[in-house]
C-alpha positions in Angstrom: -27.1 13.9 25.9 -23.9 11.8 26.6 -21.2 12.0 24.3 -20.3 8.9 22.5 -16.5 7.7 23.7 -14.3 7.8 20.9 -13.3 3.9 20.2 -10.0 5.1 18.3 -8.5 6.3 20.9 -8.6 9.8 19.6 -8.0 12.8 22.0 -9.7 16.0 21.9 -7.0 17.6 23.2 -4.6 16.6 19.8 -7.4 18.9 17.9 -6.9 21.9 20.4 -3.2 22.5 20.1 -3.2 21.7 16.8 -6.1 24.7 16.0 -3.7 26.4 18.4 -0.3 26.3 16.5 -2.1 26.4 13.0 -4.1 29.6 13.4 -4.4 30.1 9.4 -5.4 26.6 8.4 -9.4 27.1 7.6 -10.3 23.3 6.5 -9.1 19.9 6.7 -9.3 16.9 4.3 -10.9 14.5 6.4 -10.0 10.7 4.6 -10.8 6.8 5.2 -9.6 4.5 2.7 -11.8 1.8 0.4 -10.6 -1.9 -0.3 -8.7 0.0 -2.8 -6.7 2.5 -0.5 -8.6 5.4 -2.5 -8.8 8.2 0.2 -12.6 8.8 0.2 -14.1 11.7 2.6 -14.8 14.8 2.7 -13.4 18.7 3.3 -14.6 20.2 6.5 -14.3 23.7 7.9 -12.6 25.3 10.5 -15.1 25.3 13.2 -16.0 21.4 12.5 -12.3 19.7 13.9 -13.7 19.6 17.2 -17.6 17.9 17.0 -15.5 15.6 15.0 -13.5 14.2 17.6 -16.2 14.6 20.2 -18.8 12.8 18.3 -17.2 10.9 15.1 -19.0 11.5 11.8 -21.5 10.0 9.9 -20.6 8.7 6.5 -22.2 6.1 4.7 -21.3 2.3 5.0 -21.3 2.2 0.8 -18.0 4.0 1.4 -16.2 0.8 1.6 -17.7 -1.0 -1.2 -17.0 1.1 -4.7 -15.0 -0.5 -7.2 -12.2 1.6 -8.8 -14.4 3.9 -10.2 -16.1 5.2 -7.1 -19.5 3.1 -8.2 -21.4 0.7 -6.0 -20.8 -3.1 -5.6 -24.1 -4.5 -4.8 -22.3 -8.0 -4.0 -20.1 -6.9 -1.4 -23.5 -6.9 0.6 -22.8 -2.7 2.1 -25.0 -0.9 -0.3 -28.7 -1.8 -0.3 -28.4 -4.7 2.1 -27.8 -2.1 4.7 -30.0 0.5 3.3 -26.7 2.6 2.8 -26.8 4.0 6.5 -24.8 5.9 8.3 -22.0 4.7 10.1 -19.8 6.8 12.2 -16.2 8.2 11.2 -13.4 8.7 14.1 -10.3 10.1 14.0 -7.0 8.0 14.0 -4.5 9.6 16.5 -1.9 11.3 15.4 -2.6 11.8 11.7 -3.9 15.4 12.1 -1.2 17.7 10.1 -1.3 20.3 8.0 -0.9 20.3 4.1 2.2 21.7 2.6 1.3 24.1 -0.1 -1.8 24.8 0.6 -3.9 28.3 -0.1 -5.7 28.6 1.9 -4.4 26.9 4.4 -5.7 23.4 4.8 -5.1 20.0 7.1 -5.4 16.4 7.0 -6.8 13.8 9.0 -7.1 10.1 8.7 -10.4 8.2 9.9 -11.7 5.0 10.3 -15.3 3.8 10.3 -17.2 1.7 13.4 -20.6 1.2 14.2 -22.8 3.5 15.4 -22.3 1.4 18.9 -18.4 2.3 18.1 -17.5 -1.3 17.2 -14.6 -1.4 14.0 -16.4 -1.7 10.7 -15.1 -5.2 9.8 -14.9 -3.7 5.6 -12.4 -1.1 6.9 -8.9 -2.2 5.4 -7.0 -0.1 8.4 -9.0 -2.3 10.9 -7.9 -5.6 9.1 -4.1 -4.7 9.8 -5.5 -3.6 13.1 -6.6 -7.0 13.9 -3.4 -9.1 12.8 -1.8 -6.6 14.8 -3.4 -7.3 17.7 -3.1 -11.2 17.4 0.9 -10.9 17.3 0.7 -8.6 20.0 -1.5 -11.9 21.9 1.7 -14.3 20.6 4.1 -11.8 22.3 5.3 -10.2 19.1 5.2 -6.5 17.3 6.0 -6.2 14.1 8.4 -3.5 12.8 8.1 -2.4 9.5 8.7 0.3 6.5 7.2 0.7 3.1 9.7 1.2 -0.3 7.4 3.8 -2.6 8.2 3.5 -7.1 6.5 5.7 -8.9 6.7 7.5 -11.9 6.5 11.3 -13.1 4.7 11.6 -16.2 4.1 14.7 -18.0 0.5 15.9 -18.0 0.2 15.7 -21.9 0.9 12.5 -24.7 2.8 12.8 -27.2 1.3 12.7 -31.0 0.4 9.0 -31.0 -1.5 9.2 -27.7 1.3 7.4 -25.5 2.4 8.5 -22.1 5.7 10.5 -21.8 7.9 10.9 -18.9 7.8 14.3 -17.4 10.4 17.0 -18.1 12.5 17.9 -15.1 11.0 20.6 -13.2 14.4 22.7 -13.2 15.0 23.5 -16.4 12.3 21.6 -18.5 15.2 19.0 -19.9 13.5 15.5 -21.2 14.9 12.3 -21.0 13.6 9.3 -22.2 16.7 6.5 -20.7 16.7 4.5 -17.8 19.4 6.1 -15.9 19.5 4.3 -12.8 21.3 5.0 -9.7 22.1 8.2 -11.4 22.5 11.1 -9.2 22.7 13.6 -11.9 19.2 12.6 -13.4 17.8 13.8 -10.0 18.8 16.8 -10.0 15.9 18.0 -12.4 13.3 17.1 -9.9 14.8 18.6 -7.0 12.5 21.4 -6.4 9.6 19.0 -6.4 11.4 16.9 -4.2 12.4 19.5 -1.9 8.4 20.2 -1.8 7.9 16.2 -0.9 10.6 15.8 1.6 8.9 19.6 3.4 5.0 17.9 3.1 6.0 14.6 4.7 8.0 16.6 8.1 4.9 18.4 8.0 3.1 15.4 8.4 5.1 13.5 11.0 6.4 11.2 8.0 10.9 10.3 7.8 11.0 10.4 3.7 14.5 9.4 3.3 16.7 8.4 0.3 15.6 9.0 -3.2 16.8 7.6 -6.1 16.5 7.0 -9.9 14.5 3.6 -10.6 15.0 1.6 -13.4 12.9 2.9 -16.0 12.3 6.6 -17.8 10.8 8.7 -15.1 10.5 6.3 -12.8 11.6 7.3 -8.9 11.6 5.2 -4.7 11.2 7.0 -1.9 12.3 4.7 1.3 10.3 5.4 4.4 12.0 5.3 7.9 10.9 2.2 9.7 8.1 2.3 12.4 8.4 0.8 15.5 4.5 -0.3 14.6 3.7 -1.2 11.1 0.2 0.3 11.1 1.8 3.7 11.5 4.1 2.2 8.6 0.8 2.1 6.1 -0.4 5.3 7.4 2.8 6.9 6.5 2.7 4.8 2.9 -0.8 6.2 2.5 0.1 9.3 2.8 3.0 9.7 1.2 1.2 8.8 -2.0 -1.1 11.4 -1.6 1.8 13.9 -0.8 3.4 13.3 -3.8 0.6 13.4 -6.0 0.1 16.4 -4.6 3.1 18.2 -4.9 3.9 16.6 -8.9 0.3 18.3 -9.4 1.3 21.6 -8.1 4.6 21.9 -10.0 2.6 20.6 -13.2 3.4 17.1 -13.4 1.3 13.7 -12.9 2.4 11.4 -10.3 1.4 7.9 -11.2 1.0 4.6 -9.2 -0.2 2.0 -12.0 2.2 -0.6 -11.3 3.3 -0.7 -15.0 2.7 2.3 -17.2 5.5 1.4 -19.8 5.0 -2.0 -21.6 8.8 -2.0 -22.2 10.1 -1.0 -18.7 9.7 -2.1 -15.2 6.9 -1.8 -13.3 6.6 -0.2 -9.6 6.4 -2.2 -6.3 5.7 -1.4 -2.7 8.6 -3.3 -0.9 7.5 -3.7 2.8 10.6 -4.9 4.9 9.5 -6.5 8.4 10.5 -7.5 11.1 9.7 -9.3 14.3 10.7 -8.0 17.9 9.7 -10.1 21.0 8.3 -8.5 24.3 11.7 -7.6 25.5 12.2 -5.5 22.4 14.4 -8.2 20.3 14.3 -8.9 17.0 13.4 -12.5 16.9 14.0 -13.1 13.3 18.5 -12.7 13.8 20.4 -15.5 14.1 22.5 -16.3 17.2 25.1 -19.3 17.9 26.6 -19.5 14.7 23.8 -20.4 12.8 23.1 -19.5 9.3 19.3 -18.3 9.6 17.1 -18.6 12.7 14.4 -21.0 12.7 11.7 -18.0 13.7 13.0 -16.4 10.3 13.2 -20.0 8.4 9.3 -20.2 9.6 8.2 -16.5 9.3 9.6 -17.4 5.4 7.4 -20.7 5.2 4.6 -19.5 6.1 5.2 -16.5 3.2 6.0 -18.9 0.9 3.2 -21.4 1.6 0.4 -18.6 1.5 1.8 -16.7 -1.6 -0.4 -18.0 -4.2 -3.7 -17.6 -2.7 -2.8 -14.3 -1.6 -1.6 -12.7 -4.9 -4.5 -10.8 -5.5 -4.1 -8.6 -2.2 -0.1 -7.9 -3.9 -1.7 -7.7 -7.3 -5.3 -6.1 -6.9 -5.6 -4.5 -10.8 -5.9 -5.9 -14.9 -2.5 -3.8 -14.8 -0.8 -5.4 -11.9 -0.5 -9.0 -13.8 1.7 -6.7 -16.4 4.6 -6.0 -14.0 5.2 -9.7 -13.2 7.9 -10.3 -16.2 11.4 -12.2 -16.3 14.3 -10.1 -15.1 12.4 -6.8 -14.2 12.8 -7.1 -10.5 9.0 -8.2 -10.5 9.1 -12.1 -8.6 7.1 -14.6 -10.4 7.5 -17.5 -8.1 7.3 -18.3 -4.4 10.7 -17.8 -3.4 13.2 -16.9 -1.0 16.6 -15.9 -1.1 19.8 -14.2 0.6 20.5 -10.5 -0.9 18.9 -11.6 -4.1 16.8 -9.1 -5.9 15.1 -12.1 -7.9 13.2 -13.5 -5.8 10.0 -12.7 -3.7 11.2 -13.0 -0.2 14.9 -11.6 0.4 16.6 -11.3 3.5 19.3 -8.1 2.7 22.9 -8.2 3.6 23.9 -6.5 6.7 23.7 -7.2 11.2 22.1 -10.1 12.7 20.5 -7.2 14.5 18.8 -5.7 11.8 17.8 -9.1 10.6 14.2 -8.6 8.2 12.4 -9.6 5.5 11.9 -7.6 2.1 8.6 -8.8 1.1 8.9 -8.1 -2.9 5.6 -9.3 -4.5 3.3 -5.8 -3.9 2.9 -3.7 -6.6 2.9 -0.1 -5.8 -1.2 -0.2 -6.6 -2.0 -2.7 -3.8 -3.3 -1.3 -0.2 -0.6 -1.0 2.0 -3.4 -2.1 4.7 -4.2 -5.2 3.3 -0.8 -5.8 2.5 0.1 -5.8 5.6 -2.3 -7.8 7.1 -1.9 -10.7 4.6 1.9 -10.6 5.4 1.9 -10.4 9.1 -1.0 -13.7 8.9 1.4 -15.8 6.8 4.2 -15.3 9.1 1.8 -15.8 11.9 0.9 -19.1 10.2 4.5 -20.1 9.4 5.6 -19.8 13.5 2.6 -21.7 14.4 3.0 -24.5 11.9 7.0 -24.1 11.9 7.0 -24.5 8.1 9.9 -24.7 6.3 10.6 -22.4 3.3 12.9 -25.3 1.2 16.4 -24.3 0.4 17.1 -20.5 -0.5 17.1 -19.8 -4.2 21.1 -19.2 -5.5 21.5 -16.6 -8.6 18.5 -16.0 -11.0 15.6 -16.5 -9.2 13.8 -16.1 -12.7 15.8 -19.1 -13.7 16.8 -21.4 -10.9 13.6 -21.0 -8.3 11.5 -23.8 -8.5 7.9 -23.3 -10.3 5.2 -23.2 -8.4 2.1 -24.8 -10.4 -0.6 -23.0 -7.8 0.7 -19.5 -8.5 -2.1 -17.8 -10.0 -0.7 -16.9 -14.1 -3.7 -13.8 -14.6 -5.9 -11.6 -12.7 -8.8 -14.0 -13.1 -7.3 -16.6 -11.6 -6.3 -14.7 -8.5 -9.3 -13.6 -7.9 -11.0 -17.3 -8.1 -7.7 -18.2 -5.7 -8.2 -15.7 -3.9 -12.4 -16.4 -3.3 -11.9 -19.9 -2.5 -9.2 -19.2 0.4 -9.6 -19.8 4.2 -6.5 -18.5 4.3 -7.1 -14.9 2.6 -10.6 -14.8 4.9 -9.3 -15.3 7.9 -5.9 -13.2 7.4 -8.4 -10.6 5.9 -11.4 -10.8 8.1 -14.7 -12.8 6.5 -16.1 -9.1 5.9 -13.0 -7.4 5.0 -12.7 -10.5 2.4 -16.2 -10.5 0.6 -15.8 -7.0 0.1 -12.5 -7.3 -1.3 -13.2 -10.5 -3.5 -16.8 -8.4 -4.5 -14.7 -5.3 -5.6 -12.3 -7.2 -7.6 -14.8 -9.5 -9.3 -17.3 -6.7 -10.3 -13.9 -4.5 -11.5 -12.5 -7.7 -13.6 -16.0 -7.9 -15.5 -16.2 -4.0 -16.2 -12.3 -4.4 -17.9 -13.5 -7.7 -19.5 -16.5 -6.2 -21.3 -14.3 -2.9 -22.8 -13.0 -3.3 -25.2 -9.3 -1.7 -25.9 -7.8 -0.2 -28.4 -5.2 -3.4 -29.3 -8.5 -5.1 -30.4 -9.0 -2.2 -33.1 -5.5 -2.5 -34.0 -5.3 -5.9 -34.5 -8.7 -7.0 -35.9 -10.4 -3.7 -37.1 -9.4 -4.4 -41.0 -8.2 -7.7 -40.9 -10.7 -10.3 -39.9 
């Protein structure tokens, strides 16, 4: 019996030395990510690396259509339209590592899904990116990119009335319930958990660089080092996440990614800074000849701009998302650009013509890096092509002095009607990788509208 050739690109060969230098590690997480970026998969042994990347694996194509709960979405049109069959799992290259921490010994490896033929499953969010990145690559352009992590450490336990609590540092079990941003003192408690992160990602291939205190109780970034290819940049997103979760569970803290936890703080985002780099490797986005911006930066912002609204439910997938966007918490509420301004959606930061970029602010540190990604990379794709022009840069408080923009979407709901009635969004996203997405979020918005929460109790139990 032939082999099947591996469409990712995979190499055999990766697996062998890596058995080779990792002679304790007896299992490996194997993980593809949902329209969600939830790792989904399984834990293989040992002696199962290999068939993997000789033969793929079979996993079921309703894989890539549970809501947020891990239950079927009928409407996405992958569960019993299909029959639920098999579709076949390869590896990505390069993503095989071992796990920090572990005992026993374990690994972990990245998939995607394709067709039993070994064409990319179209619902796959890493083969969305794939395919934006491929059609920049067709316009003689590669994008070079890094991902900002915020997230919080919360302790594992609530406090008398139920609510959530930052954690206590890990060094000495000192609580703090202030802000204390920018302050490198209120680090210090977290350093050995830190010291376990910044170990797990070298393990992993992944440059974790500066940490700091965010701008709420418990609340920390991590910066990534760019990537030369901004898939690679949402891999190493993806797994950072899971590598801190990871570590905050072993050192007996809860590492959360709800983009806002705290009603009365700032929420978390997932900056992603971009850039644009032609065939001769430079960056097309920096200004030459004395002019204040270039026009393939002045366009790459347009098109942003222009797409923003019908694209907010990719930044803002969740009920919980719509929380974070509030005046003057470094959360951007309108369609805007700006020159090192943290108000505003789009900045350009300070610093060389040669390291010219775009700080794409909207995300929420809940969205999928994948998608993300994808959506950005189309809108600047569609701003070069139609050369459209972002308006004039917003001056000061962006909260104040950018101009509204009536088509934003104000809730969840209505992103997610924006968001089913965009050409835009399907074609940035796929037509698969868009019903699927659309289908999640719509079945997920019903569930949260038909539970009722505990402000209803509060507010209406013994009064009406």
């Amino acid at each position: 019996m032939t082999r099947p050739t591996c469409p990712s690109g995979a190499d055999r060969a990766e697996a062998e030395a890596f058995l080779a230098a990792h002679p304790a590690i007896e299992a490996f997480d194997i993980v593809l990510h949902d329209s969600n970026g939830i790792g989904r998969g399984k834990v293989i042994r040992r002696h199962e690396l290999l068939p993997l990347y000789d033969s793929g694996r079979h996993m079921p194509i309703s894989i890539l259509g549970l809501d947020i709960c891990g239950e079927d979405v009928d409407e996405t049109g992958l569960i019993w339209d299909e029959g639920d069959g098999d579709r076949r799992a390869w590896p990505v290259p390069g993503t095989l590592a071992p796990l920090h921490g572990t005992s026993p010994a374990r690994g972990e490896l990245l998939l995607s899904l394709y067709t039993l033929e070994g064409a990319p499953m179209t619902s796959d969010p890493r083969h969305a990116l794939a395919r934006q990145v491929a059609a920049l690559a067709a316009e003689g352009l590669t994008a070079t990119a890094a991902f900002e992590l915020e997230f919080f450490l919360l302790a594992n336990g609530r406090d008398a009335e139920g609510r959530i609590l930052p954690a206590a540092d890990i060094l000495d079990g000192r609580q703090s319930r202030q802000t204390q941003v920018y302050s490198v003192d209120h680090l210090h408690g977290m350093m050995p958990l830190f010291a376990d992160i910044y170990a797990a990602a070298e393990a992993a291939g992944i440059r974790a660089e500066t940490v700091i205190s965010e701008y709420a109780p418990g609340q920390y970034e991590l910066t990534l080092h760019h990537r030369p290819d901004i898939l690679q940049a949402a891999d190493d997103l993806m797994r950072l996440k899971r590598i801190v979760r990871m570590q905050a569970r072993r050192h007996g803290v809860t590492a959360c990614f709800m983009a806002k936890p705290f009603a009365e703080h700032a929420g978390s985002g997932m900056h992603l800074h971009v850039s644009l780099q032609d065939r001769e490797g430079r960056n097309v986005l920096a200004e030459s000849g004395g002019a204040a911006h270039s026009p393939t930066l002045l366009n790459a912002l347009g098109g942003l701009a222009a797409t923003m609204a019908e694209s907010m439910l990719v930044f803002a997938p969740h009920a919980n998302s719509w929380r974070r966007f509030a005046s003057r918490s470094y959360a951007p509420i309108s369609a805007s650009w700006g020159v090192n301004n943290r108000s505003v959606a789009l900045r350009v930061p300070a610093g060389p013509a040669s390291a010219r970029r775009i700080e794409h602010r909207p995300a929420g540190v809940d969205a999928n890096p994948y998608l993300v990604a994808a959506t950005v990379l189309a809108g600047i794709r569609k701003g070069l092509a139609e050369r459209l022009d972002p308006g004039p840069a917003t001056i000061g408080n962006g909260y104040e002095n950018a101009p509204d923009d009536a088509a934003m979407p104000r809730d969840w709901g209505a992103a997610i009607e924006a968001a089913r009635q965009s050409d835009f969004l399907r074609s940035a996203l796929g037509a698969d990788m868009h019903r699927t997405f659309v289908a999640v979020k719509a079945a997920e918005h019903a569930r949260v509208a038909r539970t009722i929460p505990d402000v209803d109790y509060d507010l209406y139990l013994h009064t009406v």
